[in-house]
BAKOLVO-157119 format. One record per residue (C-alpha): x, y, z; residue in one letter. Coordinates in pm, whole numbers, plus 50000, padded with zeros to 5 digits. Layout:
REM BAKOLVO-157119
XYZa;...
END
This chain:
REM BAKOLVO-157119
505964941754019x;503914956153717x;501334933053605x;501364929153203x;497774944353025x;497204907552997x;497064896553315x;495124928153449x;492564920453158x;492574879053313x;492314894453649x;489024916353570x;487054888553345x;487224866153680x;486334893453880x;483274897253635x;482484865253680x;482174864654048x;479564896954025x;476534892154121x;475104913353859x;472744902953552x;473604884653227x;473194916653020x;475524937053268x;478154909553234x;477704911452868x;478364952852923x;481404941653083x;482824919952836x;482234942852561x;483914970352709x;486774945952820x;487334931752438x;486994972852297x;489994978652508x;491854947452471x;491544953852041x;492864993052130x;495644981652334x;497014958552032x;496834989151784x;498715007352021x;501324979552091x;501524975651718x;502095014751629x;504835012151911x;506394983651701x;506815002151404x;507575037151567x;510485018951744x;512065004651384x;515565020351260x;514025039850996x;516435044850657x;515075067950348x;516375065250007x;515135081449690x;514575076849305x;514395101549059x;512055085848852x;509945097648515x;507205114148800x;509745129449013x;511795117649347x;509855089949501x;511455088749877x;510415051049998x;511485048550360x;511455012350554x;513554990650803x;515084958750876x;511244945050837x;509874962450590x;508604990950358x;507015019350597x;505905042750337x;506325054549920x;505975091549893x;505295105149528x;506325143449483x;502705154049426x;503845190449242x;506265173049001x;504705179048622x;506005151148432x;506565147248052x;503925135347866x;503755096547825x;504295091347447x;504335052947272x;507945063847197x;509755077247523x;512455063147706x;513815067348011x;516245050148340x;515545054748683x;518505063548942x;518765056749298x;519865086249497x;522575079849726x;521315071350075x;522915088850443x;522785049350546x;523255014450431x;519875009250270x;518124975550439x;516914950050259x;513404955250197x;514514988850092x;516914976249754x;513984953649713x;511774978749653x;514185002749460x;514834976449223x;511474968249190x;510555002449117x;513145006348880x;512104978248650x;508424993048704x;509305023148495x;511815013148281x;511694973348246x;508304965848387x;507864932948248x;511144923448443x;508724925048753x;507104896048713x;510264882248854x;511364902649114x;510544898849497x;508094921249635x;509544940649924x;507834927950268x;505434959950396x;506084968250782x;503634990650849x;500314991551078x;498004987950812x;499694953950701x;499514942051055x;495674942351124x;493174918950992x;490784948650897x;488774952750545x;491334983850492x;494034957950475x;491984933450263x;491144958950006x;495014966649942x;495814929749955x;493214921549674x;494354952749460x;497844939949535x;497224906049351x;494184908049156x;494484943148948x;497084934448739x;499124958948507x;497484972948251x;493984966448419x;491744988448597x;488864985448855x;486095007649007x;485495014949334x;482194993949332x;484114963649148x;487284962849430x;484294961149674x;483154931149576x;486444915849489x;487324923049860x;483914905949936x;481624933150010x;479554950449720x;478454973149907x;481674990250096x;483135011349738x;483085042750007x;485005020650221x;487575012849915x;487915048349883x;489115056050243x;491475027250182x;492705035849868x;493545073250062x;495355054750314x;497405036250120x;500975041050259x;502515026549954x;501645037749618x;502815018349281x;503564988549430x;500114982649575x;498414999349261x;495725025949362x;496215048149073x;494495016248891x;491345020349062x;488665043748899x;485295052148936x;482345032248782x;481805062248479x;485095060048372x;486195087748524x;490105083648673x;489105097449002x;491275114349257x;494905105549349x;496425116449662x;493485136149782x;493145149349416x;496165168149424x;498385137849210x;495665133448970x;497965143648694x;500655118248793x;497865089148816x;497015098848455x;500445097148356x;500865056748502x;497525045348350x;499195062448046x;502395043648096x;501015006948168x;498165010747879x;501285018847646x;503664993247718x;500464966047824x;499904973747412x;502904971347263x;503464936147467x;500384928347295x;501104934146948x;504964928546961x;506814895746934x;510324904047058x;510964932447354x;509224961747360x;510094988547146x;509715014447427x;511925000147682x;515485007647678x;517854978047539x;521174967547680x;
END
């Protein structure tokens, strides 16, 4: 009968225990045993995810096709088309976002997110009320400060705002990590929704998006949300940018 990691992990803390070896030995021990216990849960949690019914849709949105790909649990990843050149921004354009048909019945979290994106571009202050699609993906799933950095931009940087490196730091509750924010901002599996492009460097600078190779398309969304975050500022009824009905 195959014993469960669990039980083999009991079985050698007792066996510890019962050495006759010294209190810094045991202490050895017990760090080695917790090192492997932590790797076996990452590995039991990529398995999770890598065993998920995968479905990809796409939008052909103002910045090109964004292909968002999730399951019955949740949003796995946003990809943006890094080459795309879009349009200029301008306090006058216009534009509608359309899904692309998907090969599959698109889950849940998936139409979630479509619509979500959707009303990001075209009728963003619609947002405000729509669900957020749940996230099933491994970086979601550990309590880590990676995680707590895109959390906090999540919910804190709201549209329209912007934040250095140094400043998300803190927010996240260490000052002194902005490196840290960086690598987290670069692993960010899904763009837009959990706001990176929104997070410059402390000399006001934009900084680089997608390993510097979208910075054209993070330009064009601070563009975007500085635009319409004005006009909802200075206009009383909707926004003269957005489309009407």
């Amino acid at each position: 009968m195959e014993m469960s990691f669990d039980y083999q992990l009991l079985l050698i803390l007792r066996s510890m225990l019962k050495m006759k070896c010294s209190g810094m030995c045991k202490r050895k021990l017990l760090h080695m045993a917790n090192m492997a216990a932590r790797l076996h849960q990452k590995v039991a949690k990529k398995k999770n995810t890598s065993h998920c019914k995968q479905v990809t849709a796409a939008l052909q949105s103002p910045i090109g096709t964004i292909q968002v790909s999730g399951c019955e649990e949740g949003i796995h990843s946003i990809e943006l088309q890094e080459g795309f050149v879009p349009k200029d921004r301008t306090r006058v354009a216009s534009f509608t976002c359309e899904v692309c048909e998907s090969q599959e019945e698109m889950t849940a979290p998936l139409k979630y997110c479509m619509t979500w994106l959707q009303a990001y571009f075209s009728e963003r202050w619609t947002t405000e009320k729509l669900p957020l699609p749940a996230f099933h993906h491994p970086i979601f799933e550990q309590a880590t400060f990676t995680c707590n950095v895109l959390m906090t931009l999540m919910n804190d940087v709201k549209f329209g705002e912007m934040a250095s490196y140094k400043e998300l730091a803190t927010m996240a509750g260490n000052s002194k990590a902005a490196r840290a924010v960086g690598g987290a901002m670069r692993a960010n599996p899904v763009p837009i929704i959990v706001p990176c492009h929104r997070v410059i460097c402390s000399n006001g600078q934009i900084g680089n998006y997608m390993g510097g190779r979208g910075n054209h398309l993070k330009q064009w969304l601070l563009t975007h949300e500085k635009l319409l975050k004005e006009n909802r500022n200075t206009s009383q009824g909707p926004c003269p940018i957005l489309p009407h009905s």
